[in-house]
DRENTORLO-49613 format. One record per residue: x, y, z of N, C-alpha, C, O in turn. Coordinates in nm, 2 decimals. Example, Ala and Ser with C-alpha at 12.3 -4.5 7.8 and 13.67 -1.06 7.14 Angstrom:
% DRENTORLO-49613
+--------+--------+--------+--------+--------+--------+--------+--------+--------+--------+--------+--------+
|    nc1 |    nc2 |    nc3 |   cac1 |   cac2 |   cac3 |    cc1 |    cc2 |    cc3 |    oc1 |    oc2 |    oc3 |
+--------+--------+--------+--------+--------+--------+--------+--------+--------+--------+--------+--------+
|   1.32 |  -0.57 |   0.78 |   1.23 |  -0.45 |   0.78 |   1.32 |  -0.33 |   0.78 |   1.42 |  -0.33 |   0.85 |
|   1.28 |  -0.22 |   0.71 |   1.37 |  -0.11 |   0.71 |   1.29 |   0.00 |   0.79 |   1.34 |   0.11 |   0.80 |
+--------+--------+--------+--------+--------+--------+--------+--------+--------+--------+--------+--------+
***
This chain:
% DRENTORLO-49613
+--------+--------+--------+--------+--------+--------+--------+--------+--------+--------+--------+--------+
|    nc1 |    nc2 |    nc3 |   cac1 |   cac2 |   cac3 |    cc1 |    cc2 |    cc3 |    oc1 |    oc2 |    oc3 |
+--------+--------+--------+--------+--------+--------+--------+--------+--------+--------+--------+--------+
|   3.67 |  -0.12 |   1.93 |   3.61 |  -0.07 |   1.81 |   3.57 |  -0.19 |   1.71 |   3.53 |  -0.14 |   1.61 |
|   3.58 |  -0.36 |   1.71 |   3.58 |  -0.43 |   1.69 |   3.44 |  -0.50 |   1.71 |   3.39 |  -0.59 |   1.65 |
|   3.42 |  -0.46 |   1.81 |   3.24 |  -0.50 |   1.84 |   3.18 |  -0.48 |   1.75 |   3.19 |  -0.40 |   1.66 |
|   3.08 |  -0.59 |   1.78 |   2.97 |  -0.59 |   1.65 |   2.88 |  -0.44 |   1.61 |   2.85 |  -0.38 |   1.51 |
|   2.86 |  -0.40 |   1.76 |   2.74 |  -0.35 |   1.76 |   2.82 |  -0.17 |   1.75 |   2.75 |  -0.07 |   1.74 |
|   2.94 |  -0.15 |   1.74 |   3.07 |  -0.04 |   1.70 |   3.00 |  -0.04 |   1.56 |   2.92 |   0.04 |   1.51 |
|   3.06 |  -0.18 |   1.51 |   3.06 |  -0.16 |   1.37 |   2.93 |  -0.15 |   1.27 |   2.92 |  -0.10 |   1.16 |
|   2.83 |  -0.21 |   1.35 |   2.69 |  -0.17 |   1.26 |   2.65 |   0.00 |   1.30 |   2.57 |   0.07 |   1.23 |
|   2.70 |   0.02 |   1.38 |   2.65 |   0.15 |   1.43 |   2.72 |   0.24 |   1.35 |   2.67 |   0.35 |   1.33 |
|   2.82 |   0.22 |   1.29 |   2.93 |   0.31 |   1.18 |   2.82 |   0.28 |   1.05 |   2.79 |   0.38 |   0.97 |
|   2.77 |   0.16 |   1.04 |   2.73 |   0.11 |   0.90 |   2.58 |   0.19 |   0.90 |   2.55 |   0.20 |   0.78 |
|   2.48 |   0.24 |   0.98 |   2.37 |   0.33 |   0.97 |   2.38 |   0.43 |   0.94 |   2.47 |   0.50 |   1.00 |
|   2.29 |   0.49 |   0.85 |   2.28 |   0.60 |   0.80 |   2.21 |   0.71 |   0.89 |   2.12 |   0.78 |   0.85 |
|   2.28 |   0.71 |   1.05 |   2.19 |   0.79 |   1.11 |   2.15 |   0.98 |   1.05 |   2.07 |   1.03 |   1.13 |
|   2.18 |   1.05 |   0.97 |   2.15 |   1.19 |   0.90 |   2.00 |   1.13 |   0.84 |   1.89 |   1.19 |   0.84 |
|   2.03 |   0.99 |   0.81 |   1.88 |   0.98 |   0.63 |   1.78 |   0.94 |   0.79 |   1.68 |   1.01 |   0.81 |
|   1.80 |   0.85 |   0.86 |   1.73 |   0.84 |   0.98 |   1.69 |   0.98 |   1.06 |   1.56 |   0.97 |   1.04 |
|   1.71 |   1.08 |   1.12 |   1.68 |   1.18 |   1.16 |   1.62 |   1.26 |   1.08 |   1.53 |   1.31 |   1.15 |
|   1.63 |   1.30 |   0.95 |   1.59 |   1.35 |   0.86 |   1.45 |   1.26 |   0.83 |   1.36 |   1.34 |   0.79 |
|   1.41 |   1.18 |   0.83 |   1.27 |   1.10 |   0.81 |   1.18 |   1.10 |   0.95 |   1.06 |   1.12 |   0.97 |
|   1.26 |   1.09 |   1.04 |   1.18 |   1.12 |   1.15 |   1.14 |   1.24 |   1.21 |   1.05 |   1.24 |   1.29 |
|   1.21 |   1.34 |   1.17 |   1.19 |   1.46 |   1.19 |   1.16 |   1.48 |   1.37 |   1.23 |   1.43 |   1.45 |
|   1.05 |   1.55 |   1.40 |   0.98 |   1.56 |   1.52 |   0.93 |   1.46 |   1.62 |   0.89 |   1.47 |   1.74 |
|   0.94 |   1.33 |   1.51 |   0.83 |   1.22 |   1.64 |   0.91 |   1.19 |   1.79 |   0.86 |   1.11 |   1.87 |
|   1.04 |   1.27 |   1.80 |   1.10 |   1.23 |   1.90 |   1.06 |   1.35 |   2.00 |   1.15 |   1.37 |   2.08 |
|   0.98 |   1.41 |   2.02 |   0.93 |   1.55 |   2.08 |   0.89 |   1.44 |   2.19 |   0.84 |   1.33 |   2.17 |
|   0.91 |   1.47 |   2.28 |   0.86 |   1.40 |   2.43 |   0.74 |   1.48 |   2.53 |   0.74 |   1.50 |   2.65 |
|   0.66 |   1.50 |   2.45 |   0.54 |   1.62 |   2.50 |   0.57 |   1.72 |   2.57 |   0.67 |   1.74 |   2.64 |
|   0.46 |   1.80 |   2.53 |   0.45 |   1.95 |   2.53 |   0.54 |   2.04 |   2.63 |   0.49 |   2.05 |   2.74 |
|   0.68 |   2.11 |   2.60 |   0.69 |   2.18 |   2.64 |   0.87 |   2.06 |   2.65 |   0.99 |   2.10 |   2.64 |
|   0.84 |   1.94 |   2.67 |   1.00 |   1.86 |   2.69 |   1.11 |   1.87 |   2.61 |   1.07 |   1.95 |   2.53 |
|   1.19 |   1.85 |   2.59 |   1.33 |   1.86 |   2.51 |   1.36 |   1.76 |   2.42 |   1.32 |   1.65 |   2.45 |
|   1.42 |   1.77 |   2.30 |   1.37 |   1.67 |   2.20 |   1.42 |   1.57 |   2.26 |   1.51 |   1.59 |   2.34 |
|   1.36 |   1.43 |   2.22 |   1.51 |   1.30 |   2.27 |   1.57 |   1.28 |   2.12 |   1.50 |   1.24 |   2.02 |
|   1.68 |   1.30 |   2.13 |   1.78 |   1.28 |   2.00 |   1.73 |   1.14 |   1.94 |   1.70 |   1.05 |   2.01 |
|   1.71 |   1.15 |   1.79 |   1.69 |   1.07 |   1.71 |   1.76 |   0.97 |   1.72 |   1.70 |   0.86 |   1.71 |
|   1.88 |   0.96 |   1.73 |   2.01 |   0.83 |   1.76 |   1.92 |   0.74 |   1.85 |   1.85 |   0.65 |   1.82 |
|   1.95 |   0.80 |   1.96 |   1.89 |   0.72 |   2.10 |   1.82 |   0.65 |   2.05 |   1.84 |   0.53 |   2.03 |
|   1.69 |   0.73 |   2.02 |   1.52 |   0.63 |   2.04 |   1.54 |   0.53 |   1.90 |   1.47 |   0.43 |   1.91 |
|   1.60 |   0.55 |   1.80 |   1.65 |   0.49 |   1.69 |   1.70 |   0.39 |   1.71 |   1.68 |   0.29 |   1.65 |
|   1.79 |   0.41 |   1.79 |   1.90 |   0.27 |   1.83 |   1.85 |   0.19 |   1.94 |   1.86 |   0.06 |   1.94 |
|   1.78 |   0.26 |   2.04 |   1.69 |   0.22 |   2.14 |   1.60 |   0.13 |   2.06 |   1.59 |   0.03 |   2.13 |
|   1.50 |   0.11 |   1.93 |   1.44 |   0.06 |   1.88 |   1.52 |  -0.05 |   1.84 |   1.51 |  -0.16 |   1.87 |
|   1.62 |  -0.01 |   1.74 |   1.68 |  -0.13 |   1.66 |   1.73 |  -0.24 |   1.73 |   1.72 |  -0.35 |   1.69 |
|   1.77 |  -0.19 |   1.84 |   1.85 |  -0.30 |   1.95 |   1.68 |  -0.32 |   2.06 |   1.68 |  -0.27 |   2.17 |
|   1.63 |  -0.35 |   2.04 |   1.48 |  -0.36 |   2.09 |   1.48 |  -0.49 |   2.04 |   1.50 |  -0.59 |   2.10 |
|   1.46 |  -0.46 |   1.91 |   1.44 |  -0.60 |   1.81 |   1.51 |  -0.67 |   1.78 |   1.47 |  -0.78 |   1.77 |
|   1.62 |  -0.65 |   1.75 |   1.76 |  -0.71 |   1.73 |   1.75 |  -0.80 |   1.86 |   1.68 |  -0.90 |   1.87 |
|   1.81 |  -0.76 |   1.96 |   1.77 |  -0.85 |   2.07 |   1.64 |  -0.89 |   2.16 |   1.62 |  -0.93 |   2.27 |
|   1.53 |  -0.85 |   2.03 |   1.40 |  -0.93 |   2.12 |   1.38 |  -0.91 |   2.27 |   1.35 |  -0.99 |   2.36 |
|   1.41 |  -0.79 |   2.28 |   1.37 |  -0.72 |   2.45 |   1.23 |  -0.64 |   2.46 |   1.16 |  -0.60 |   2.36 |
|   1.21 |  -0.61 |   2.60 |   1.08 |  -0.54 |   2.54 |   1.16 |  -0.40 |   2.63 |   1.26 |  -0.40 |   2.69 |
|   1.05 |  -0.32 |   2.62 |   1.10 |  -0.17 |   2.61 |   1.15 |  -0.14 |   2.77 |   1.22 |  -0.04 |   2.78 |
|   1.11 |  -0.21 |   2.89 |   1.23 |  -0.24 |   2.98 |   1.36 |  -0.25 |   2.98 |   1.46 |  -0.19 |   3.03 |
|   1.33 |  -0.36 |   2.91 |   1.46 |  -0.49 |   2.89 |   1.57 |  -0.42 |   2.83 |   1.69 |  -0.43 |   2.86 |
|   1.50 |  -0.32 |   2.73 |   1.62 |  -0.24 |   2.62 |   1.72 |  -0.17 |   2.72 |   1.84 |  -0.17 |   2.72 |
|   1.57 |  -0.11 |   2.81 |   1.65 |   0.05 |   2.91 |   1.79 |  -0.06 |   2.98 |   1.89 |  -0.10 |   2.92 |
|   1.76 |  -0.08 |   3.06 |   1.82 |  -0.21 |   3.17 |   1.95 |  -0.26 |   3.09 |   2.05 |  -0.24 |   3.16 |
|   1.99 |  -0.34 |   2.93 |   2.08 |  -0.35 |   2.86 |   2.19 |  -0.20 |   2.83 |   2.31 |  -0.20 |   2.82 |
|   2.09 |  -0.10 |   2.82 |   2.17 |   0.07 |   2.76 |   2.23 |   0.03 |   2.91 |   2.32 |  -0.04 |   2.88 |
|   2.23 |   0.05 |   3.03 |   2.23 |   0.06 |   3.15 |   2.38 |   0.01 |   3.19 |   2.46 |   0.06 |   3.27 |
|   2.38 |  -0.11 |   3.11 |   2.50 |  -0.18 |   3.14 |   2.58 |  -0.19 |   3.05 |   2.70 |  -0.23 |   3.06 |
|   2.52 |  -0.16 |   2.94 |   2.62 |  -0.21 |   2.84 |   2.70 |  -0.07 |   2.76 |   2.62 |   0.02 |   2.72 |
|   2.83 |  -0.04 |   2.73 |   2.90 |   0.07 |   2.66 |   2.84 |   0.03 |   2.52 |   2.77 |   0.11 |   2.45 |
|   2.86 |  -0.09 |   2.50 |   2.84 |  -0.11 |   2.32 |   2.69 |  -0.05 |   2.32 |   2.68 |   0.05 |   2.25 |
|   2.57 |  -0.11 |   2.38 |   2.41 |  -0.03 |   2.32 |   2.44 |   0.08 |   2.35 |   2.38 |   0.16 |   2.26 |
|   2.54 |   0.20 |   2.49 |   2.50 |   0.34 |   2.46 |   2.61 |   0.41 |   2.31 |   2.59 |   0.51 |   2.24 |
|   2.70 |   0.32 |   2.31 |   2.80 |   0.35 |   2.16 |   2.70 |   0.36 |   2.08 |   2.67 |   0.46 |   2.02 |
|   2.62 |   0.21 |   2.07 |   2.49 |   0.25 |   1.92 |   2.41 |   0.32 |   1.92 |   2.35 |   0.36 |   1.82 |
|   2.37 |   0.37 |   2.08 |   2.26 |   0.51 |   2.05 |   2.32 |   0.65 |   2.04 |   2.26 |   0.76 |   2.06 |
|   2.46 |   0.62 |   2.02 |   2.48 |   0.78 |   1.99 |   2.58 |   0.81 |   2.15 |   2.60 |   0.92 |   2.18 |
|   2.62 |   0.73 |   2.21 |   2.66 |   0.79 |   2.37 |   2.83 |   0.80 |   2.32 |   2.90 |   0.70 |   2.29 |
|   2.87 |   0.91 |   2.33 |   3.05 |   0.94 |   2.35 |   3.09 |   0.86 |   2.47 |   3.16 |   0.76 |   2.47 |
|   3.01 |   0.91 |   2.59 |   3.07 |   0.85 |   2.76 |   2.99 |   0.77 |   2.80 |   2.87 |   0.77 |   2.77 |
|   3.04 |   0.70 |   2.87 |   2.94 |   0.61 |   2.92 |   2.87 |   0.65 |   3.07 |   2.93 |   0.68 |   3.17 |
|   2.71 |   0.65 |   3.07 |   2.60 |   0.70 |   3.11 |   2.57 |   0.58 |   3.21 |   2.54 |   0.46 |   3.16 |
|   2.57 |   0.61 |   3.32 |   2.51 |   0.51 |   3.45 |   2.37 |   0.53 |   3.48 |   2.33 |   0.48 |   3.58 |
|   2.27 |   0.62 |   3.37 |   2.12 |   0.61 |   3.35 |   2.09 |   0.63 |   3.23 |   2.17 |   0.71 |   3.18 |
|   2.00 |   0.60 |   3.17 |   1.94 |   0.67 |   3.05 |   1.85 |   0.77 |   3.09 |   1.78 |   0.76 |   3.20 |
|   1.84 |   0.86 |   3.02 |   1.80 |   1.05 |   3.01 |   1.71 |   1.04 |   2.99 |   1.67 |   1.15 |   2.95 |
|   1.57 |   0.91 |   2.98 |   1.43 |   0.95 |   2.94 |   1.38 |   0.84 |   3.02 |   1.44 |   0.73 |   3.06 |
|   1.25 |   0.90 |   3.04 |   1.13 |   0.80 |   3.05 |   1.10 |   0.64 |   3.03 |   1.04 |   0.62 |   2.92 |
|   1.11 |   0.56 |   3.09 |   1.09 |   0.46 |   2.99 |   0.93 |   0.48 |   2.90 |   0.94 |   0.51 |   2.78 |
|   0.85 |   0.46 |   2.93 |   0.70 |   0.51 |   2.89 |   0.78 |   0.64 |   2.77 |   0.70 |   0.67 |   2.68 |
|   0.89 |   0.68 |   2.75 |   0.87 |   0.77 |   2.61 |   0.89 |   0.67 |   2.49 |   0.86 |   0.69 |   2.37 |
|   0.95 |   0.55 |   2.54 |   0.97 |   0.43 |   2.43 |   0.85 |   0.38 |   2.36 |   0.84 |   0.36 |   2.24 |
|   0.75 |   0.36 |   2.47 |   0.63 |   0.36 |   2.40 |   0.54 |   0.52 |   2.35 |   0.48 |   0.49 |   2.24 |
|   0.53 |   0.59 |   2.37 |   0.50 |   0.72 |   2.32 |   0.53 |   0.75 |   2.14 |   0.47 |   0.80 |   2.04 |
|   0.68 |   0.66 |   2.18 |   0.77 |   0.67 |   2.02 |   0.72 |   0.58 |   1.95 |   0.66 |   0.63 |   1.85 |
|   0.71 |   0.50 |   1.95 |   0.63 |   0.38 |   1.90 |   0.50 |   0.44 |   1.81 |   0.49 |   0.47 |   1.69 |
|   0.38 |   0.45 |   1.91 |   0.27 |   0.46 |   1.88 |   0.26 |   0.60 |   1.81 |   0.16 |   0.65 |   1.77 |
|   0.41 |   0.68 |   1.78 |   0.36 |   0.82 |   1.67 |   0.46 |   0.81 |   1.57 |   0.48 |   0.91 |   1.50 |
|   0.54 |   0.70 |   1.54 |   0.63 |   0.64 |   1.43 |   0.54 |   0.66 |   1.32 |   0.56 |   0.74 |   1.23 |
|   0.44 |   0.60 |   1.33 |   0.30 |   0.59 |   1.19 |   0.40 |   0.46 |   1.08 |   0.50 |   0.41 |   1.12 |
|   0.33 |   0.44 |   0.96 |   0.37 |   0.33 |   0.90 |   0.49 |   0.42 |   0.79 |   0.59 |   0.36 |   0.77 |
|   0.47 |   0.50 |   0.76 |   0.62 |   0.59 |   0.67 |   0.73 |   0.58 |   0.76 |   0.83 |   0.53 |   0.72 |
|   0.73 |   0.61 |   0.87 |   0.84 |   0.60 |   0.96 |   0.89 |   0.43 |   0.99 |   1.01 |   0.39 |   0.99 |
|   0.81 |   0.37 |   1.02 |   0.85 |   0.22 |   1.04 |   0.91 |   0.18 |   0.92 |   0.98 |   0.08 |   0.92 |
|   0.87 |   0.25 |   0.79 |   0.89 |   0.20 |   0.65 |   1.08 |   0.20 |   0.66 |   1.16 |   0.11 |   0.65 |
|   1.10 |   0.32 |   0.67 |   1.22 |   0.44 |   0.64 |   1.33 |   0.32 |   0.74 |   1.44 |   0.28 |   0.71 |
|   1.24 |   0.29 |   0.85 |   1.39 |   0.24 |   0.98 |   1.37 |   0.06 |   0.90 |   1.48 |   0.00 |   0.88 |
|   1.30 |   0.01 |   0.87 |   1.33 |  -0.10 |   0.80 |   1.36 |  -0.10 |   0.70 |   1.39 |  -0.21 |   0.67 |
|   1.38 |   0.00 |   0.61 |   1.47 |  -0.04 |   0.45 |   1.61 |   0.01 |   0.49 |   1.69 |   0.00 |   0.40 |
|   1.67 |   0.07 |   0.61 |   1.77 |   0.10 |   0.67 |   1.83 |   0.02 |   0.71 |   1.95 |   0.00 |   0.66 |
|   1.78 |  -0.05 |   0.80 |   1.76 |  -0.19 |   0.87 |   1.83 |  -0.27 |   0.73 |   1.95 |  -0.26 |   0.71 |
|   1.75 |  -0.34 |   0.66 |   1.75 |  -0.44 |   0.54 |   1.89 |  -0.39 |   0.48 |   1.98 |  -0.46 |   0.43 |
|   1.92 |  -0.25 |   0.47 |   2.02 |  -0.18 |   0.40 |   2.13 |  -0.21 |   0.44 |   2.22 |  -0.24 |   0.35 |
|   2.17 |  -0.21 |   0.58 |   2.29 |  -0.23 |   0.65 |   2.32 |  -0.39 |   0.65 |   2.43 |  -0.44 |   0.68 |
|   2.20 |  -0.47 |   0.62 |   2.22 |  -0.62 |   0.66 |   2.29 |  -0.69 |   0.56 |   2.38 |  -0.78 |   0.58 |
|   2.22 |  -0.61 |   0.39 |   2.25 |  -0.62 |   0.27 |   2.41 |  -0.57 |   0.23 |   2.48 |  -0.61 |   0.13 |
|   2.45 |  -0.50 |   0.33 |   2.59 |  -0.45 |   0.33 |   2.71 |  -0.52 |   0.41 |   2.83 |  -0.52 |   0.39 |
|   2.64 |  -0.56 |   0.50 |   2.72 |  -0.60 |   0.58 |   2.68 |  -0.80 |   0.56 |   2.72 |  -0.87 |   0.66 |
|   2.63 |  -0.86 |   0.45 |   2.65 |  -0.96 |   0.42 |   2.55 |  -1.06 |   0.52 |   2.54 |  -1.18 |   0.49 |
|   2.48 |  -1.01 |   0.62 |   2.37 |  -1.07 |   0.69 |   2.28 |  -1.14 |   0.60 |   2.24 |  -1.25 |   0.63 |
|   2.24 |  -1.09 |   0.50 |   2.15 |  -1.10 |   0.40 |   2.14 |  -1.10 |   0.25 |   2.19 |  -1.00 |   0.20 |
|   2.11 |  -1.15 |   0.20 |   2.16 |  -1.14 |   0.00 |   2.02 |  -1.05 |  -0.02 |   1.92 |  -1.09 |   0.04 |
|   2.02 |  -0.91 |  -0.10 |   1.92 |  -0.89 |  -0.13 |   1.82 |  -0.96 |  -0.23 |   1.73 |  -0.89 |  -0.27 |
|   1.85 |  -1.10 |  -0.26 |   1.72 |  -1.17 |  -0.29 |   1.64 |  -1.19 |  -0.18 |   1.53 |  -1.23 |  -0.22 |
|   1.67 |  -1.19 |  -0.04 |   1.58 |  -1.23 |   0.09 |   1.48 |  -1.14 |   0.07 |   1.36 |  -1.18 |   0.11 |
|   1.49 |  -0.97 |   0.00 |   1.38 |  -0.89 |   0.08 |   1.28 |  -0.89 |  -0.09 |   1.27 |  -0.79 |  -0.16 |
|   1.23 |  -0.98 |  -0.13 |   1.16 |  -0.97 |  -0.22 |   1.02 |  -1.02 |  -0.16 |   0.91 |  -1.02 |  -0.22 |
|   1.02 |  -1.07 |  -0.01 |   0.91 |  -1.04 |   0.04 |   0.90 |  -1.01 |   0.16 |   0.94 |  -1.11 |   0.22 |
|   0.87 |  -0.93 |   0.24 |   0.85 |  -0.88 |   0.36 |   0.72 |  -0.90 |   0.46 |   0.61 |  -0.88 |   0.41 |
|   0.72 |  -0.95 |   0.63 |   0.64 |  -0.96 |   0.69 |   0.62 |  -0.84 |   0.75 |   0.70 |  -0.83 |   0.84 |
|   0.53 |  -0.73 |   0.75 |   0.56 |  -0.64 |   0.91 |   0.41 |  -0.69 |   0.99 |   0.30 |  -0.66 |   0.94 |
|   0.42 |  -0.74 |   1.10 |   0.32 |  -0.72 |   1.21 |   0.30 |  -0.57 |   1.22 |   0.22 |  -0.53 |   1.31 |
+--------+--------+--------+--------+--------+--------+--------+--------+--------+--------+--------+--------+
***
């Protein structure tokens, strides 16, 4: 419980995250939602570790701590979706949703001492 990625995952506001995202986690017509945790954490640890949307699956795969931060009680010898829904999720985030997971993001950094909130007085997003 001392792991890094334990304790940031305590430190997210996954309710205010799920609640902003609502539906974009719908995995087309007729599929079963993918829980907001996952694809949430699946993203954060994307970037955080500069993987690409392979790289992420392949890390969940082995690692207890990334399925701890997406939400996993047990540990899972596959992940439950598609890779291709990583990108799906992506491209229906829209710019309110990317907004929401980066002041989340900045929020937890700002708490957990990563960052002074004088850093976010200006922001890059590609």
């Amino acid at each position: 419980m001392q792991h890094e990625l334990v304790q940031l995952a305590q430190m997210i506001d996954w309710p205010f995250l799920k609640e902003r995202f609502g539906k974009v986690f719908q995995d087309g017509s007729g599929m079963r939602q993918l829980p907001t945790r996952l694809m949430a954490g699946l993203a954060i640890l994307k970037h955080t570790f500069n993987l690409s949307d392979d790289g992420v699956c392949v890390r969940y795969h082995d690692s207890p701590y990334f399925q701890y931060f997406c939400g996993g009680e047990l540990f899972q010898h596959r992940l439950h979706l598609d890779r291709s829904s990583m990108t799906r999720w992506h491209q229906r985030m829209g710019e309110e949703r990317i907004t929401a997971l980066l002041r989340e993001n900045l929020s937890v950094a700002a708490k957990t001492g990563a960052m002074k909130p004088s850093d976010t007085r200006q922001a890059i997003v590609r």
